[in-house]
N, C-alpha and C positions, 0 to 999 in steps of 0.2 A: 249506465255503463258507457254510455254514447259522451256523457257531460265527461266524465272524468278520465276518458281516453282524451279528448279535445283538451284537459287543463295538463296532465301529463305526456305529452305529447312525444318530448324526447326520450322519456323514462321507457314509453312505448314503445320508438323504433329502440334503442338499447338492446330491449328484456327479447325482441323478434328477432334482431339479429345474433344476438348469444345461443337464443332456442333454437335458430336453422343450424349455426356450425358445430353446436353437442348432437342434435339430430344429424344432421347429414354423415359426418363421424362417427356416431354407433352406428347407421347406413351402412357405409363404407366395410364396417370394422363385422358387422353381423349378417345382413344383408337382408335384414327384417324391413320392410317398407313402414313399418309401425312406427319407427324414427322420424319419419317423414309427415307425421302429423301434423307439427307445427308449420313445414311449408303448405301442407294444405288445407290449415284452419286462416291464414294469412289472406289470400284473397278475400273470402267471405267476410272477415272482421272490417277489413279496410274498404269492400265495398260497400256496408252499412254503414262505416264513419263517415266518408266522403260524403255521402246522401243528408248529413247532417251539420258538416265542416269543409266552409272552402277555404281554411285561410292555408289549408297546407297542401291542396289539391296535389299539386307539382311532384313533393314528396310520396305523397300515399300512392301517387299513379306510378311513379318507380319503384317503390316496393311491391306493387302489386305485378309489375312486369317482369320482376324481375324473381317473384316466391313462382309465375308461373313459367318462366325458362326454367330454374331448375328444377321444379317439378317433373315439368315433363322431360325434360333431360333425363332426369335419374331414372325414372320411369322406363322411355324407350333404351336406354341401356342394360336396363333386365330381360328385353324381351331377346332372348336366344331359345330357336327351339330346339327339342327332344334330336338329340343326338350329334348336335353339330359341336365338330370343336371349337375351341377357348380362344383364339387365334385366328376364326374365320370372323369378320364382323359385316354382321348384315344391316343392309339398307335401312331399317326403322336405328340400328345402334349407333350407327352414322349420323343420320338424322338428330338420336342425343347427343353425341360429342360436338355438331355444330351447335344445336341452342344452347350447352354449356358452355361453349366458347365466346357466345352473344353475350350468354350470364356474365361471363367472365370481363367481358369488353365493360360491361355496363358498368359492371362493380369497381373497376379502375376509377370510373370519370364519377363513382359516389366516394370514393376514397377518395378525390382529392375535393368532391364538395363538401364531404362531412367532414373530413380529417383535415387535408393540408390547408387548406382555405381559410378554416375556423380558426387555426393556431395563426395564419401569416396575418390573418386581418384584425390580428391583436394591436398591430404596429403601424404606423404610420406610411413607410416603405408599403407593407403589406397590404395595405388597404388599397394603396394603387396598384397593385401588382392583380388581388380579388377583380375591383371594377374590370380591369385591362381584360382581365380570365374570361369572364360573362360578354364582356361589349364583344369579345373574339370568338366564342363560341355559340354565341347564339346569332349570328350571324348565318344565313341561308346558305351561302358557298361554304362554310365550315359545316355544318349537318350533312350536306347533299355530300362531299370529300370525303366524310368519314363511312356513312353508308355505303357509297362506292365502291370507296378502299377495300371496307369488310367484307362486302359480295366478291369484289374482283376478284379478291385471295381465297375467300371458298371455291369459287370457278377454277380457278387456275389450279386448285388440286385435283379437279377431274380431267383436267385436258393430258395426252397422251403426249410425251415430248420424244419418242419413238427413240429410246435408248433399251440399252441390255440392262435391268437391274439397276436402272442409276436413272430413274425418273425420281425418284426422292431424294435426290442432291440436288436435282436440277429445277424440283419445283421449290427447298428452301434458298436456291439464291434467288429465284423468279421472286417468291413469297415477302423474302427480306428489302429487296429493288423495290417493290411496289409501296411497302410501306414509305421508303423513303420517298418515292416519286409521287404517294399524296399527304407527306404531310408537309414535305417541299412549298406546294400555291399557298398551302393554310397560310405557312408560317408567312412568307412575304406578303400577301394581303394583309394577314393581321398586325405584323409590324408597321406597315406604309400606312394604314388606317389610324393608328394609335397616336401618332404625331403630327402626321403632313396633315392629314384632313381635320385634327383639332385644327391644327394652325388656321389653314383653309375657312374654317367653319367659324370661329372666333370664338370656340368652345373653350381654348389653352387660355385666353384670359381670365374666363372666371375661374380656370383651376389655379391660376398664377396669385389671384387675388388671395386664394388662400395661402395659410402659414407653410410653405411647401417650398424646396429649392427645388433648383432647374436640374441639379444632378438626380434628384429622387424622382423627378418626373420619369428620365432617360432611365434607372434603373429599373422602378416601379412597372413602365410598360416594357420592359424586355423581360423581366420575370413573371409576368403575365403572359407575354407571347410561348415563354418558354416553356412556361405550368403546361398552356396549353398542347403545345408540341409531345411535352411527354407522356400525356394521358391521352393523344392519338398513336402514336408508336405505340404504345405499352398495348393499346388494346389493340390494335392488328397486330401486334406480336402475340397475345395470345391466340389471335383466328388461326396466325402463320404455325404456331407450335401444335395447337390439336388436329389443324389439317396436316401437315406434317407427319406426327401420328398414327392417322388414322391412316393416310397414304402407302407409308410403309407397310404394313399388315396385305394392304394390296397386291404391289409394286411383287414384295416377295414369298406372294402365296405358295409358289410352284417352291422355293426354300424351304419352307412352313411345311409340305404335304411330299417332300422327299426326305425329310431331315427322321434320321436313326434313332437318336439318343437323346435323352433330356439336356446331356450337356452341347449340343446342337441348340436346341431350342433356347436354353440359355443365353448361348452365342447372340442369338439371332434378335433376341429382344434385348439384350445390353447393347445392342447396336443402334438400336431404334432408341435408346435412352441416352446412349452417345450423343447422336443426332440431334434431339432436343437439348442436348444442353450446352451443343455450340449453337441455340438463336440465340442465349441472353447475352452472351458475349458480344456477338456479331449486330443484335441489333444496339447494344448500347455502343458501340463506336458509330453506329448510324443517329442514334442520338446528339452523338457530340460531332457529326457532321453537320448538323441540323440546327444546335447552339451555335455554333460558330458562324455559320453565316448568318443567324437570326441576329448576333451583335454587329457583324456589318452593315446587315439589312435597316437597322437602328437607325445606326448611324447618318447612316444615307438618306432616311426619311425626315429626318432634321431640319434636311437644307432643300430636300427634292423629292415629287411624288412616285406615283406609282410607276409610272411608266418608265422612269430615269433607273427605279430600284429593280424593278423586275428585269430591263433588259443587263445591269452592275451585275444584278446576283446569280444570275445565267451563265453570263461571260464570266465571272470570278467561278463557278464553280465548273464549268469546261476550262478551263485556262489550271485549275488548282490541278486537275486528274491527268490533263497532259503534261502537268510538268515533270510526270514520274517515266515517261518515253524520253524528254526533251533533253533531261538531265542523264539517262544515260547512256543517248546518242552519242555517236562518233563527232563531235564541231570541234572548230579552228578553235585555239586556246582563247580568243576575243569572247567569240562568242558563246563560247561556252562560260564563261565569267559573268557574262553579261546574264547568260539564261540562270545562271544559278542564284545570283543576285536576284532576279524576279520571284524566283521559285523561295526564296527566305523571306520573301516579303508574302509571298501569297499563302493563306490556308494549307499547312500542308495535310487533304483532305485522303491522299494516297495514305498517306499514317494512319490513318481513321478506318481504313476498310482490309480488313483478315477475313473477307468470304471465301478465297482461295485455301486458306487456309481451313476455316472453318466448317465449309461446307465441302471440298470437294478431297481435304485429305486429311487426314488422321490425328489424333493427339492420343499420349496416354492417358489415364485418370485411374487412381487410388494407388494400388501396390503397383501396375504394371510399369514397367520401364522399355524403350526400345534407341537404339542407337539414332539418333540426328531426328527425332521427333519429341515434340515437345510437350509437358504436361498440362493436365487442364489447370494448374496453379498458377504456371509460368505464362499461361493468357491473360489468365486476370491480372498476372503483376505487369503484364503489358499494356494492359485496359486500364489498370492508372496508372502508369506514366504519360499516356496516352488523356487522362482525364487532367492531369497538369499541366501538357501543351496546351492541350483546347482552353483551359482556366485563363492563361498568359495572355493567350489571343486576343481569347475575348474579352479583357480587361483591358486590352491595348485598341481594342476595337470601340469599345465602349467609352472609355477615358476621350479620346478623339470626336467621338458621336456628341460627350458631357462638351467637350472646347468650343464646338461648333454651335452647340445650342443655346450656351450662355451669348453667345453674340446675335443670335435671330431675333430680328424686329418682327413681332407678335401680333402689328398691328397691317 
């Protein structure tokens, strides 16, 4: 059993991940834990395979961490006792919705090892874009960032921010900020690392030697910086979405234990589903905050190290957010020509960010309609036009990073 799990090895994880999402699904759908067999025959198999097979250790220890988050997740999510309502969630079901949320984080950063990784390192681009992924993420400041991030955002949904009814607005702008504010060092470390310190190192020789131009180098390692950037967002975004969640149920218990009518209760949880469905909006323009300075960040690592990038991408990214005061201050017609001139030249990172929008006031979705409030359709069609600016950018930021680099003496 042990040989022919080690020769079919991918066939294996396949047939276990099909068997948790039909299981988990009748779960969901019946509420029989009997479903749940297959996550928990998974540890056991995999920790007799490993005892026999190291060439996949890596693998078998994330599947093994991650059959027992949702285990126990699904687990502590049943535990409600005799008489309490549907709508109070106590401390052990808290406890599942955060290791779900871990499951969740985890399953992001295997979705782009098994999935997006596999396809891009078909390609020549791609296979520098893979290398650039792994040199960035396995990096010690990248792991310690991301663990950080994840705790800091579960924290910050138990802290009290001393409002009426409005601590769960307040904790998903806090939640959304925080992702951006670590995946911010990630990215400029990993971008300054990926060129200047080749350089530095005399490592971009032997890559030069091979059949490889100077543009694919510069593209290669910024789709590697960027892979990475998106599968740290994506998973604090889902810590930021189930703490979120789970918050609300809190925040509006005294709602919850005064409300009359099912169409009350209705209300009150279409609201809390509201809520989660302005992060993806909200954090994907923090995404393309985040690309867009990661192709300046490029660029700049080109000609200059760390320390010239990190204080550039500071100042471009305070100088981008005050331009949206600057421009619609009261100045002499001079200068205000002048400042708006900057401001077209700069990131306009103000277009990037609808937290005011999304977290503190209202949109419709599906049949409702309301006068001078917008639909959740009308977001997203903002979210890409808003993904075509950041594209323009960053292609003009990058085209420039490509001009500069072809001229760098390597030696």
């Amino acid at each position: 059993m042990i040989t022919f799990l080690t020769r079919h090895f991918r066939l294996f994880v396949a047939i276990l991940i099909i068997a948790n999402v039909i299981g988990i699904g009748l779960y969901s759908a019946t509420g029989s834990g009997f479903y749940l067999l297959p996550t928990l025959l998974i540890p056991v198999v995999l920790a007799l395979w490993t005892v026999q097979s190291k060439s996949q250790w890596a693998i078998a220890t994330y599947l093994l961490v991650m059959s027992v988050l949702l285990l126990l997740g699904f687990g502590l999510l049943k535990f409600t006792p005799p008489g309490l309502q549907a709508y109070v969630i106590t401390v052990p079901q808290q406890i599942g919705w955060y290791l779900l949320a871990a499951a969740g984080a985890g399953l992001i950063f295997g979705l782009v090892e098994f999935g997006l990784l596999r396809v891009v390192g078909l390609f020549q681009l791609g296979a520098m874009t893979r290398v650039t992924y792994y040199e960035a993420l396995l990096q010690p400041f990248t792991l310690i960032m991301i663990f950080v991030g994840l705790v800091a955002i579960l924290l910050a949904g138990q802290w009290s921010y001393f409002t009426i009814s409005e601590d769960h607005k307040m904790f998903r702008d806090v939640a959304i900020s925080l992702a951006l504010m670590f995946t911010l060092p990630v990215m400029i470390f990993a971008s300054t690392k990926v060129i200047d310190e080749e350089i530095e190192n005399r490592t971009m020789l032997t890559l030069m030697s091979k059949p490889i131009s100077r543009w694919q180098v510069v593209l290669g390692k910024y789709f590697g910086v960027l892979l990475l950037c998106f599968a740290i967002m994506a998973a604090l975004g889902v810590m930021a979405s189930v703490s979120s969640y789970v918050r609300y149920f809190e925040d509006m218990r005294t709602d919850y234990y005064t409300m009359q009518t099912k169409d009350e209760e209705r209300m009150l949880n279409f609201m809390n589903m509201q809520a989660l469905r302005a992060i993806p909006p909200a954090m994907t323009l923090q995404f393309l905050q985040i690309a867009t300075l990661a192709a300046v960040s490029v660029a700049i690592s080109t000609r200059f190290g760390l320390a010239v990038n990190i204080t550039a991408v500071v100042m471009l990214y305070i100088a981008a957010n005050m331009m949206r005061y600057a421009t619609a201050a009261d100045l002499p017609g001079p200068v205000h020509v002048g400042v708006t001139a900057i401001a077209g030249v700069l990131p306009g990172l103000s277009l990037l960010d609808l937290n005011q929008r999304l977290v503190y006031s209202y949109y419709s979705y599906g049949n409702q309609t309301f006068p001078g409030v917008p639909s959740y359709a009308e977001i997203w069609r903002y979210v890409g036009s808003a993904v075509v600016y950041a594209a323009f950018y960053i292609a003009a930021a990058l085209s420039f990073g490509i001009a500069l680099f072809r001229t760098r003496e390597l030696t």
